[in-house]
Structures are given as structure tokens and as C-alpha cells.
N, C-alpha and C positions, 0 to 999 in steps of 0.2 A: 635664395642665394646665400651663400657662405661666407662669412668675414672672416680675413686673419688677422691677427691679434697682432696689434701695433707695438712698433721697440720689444720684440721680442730680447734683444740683446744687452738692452739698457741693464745699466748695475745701478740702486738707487739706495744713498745714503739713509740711514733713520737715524734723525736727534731730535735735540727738543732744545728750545730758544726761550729767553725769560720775554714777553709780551705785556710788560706794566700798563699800569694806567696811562692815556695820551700815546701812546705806542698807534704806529701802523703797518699793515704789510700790505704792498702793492706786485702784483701778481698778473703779466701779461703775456700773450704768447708772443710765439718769434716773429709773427708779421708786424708786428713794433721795431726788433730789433733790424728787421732786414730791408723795410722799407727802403728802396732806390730813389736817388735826386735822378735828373738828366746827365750827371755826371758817372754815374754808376754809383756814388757813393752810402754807403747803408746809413741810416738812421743812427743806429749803434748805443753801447749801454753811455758811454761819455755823456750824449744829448740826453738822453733816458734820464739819467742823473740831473744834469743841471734841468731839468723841466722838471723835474721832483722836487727840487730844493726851492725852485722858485715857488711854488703851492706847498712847501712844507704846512702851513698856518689853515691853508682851507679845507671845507668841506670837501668828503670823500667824492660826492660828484664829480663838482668842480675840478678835482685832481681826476680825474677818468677825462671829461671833458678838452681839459685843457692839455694832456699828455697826445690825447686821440688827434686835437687839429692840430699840435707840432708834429705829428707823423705826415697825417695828409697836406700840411702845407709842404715839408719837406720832400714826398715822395712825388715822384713823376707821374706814375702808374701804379695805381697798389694791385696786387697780384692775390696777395696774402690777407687773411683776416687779418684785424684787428682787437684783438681783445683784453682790455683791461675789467680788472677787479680791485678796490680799494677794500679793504676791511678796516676800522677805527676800535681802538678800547677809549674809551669814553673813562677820563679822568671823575666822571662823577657819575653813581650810577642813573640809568636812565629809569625816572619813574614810570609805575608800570599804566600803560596805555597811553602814555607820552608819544607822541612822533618822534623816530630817530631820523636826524639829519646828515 
């Protein structure tokens, strides 16, 4: 079988972001943002935000974790994946064969 090639139309920015130390990027697909209540209403980046700001302080898990069951307590029906990715820069570097948390 043959695949075609996804957003063929997409136009996509290239830059580059300063990522210091203690920095995070959190990275989910749109079955986060589009999550439906019983109301119809989506999920959306607003709750997205403040369920980020309340785990600002924790482990990258824990911010995966606790983003994923304010989706599914929110949604009615999930239809859509869900998928989060947390990445952390670690204000101090991690020794080496240390477990990262």
C-alpha cells in the first residue's frame, strides 16, 4: 500500500529559542487541545496553561501525568490521541550514569 504524505500544504517557520538551564518545553498533540466536555466545549490552550502553571515546579512525569487526567476528566469522549512530551534542561548537570528524573 501507498501513503501520502501528510500537511502537504503546511508552511513551517525555522528559529531558534534560548533553552537555559531549568527551562522546559512541553509538546502535545491536538487531541489535548480538542478534547470535548458533554457541553461540546474543547479542552483548549487557556486550561492547557493553567494545568502547566500549576506543575510548573515538578517532575517531567508528573507534568505528562497530571496534563493527560485534566484532559480525560474534562472530555466526554476522547476520540483523539493524546499525547504529551515534557523535555527538562536540568539547572545542574546530570552525573554521568546518574538516573534522570
Amino acid at each position: 500500500a501507498t501513503s501520502s504524505p501528510v500537511l502537504t500544504d503546511a508552511v513551517w517557520a525555522v528559529g531558534r529559542r534560548d533553552f537555559p538551564p531549568g527551562s522546559s518545553l512541553v509538546v502535545f498533540s491536538d487531541g489535548v487541545l480538542e478534547a470535548r466536555d458533554t457541553h461540546d466545549d474543547e479542552f483548549g490552550l487557556d486550561r492547557v496553561l493553567a494545568t502547566l502553571a500549576g506543575v510548573r515546579d515538578r517532575p517531567a512525569g508528573a507534568v505528562v501525568d497530571r496534563l493527560r487526567a485534566q484532559v480525560r476528566d474534562h472530555a466526554s469522549c476522547q476520540r483523539d490521541d493524546v499525547t504529551v512530551l515534557v523535555v527538562r534542561r536540568h539547572a545542574v548537570p546530570v552525573a554521568s550514569g546518574a538516573p534522570v528524573r
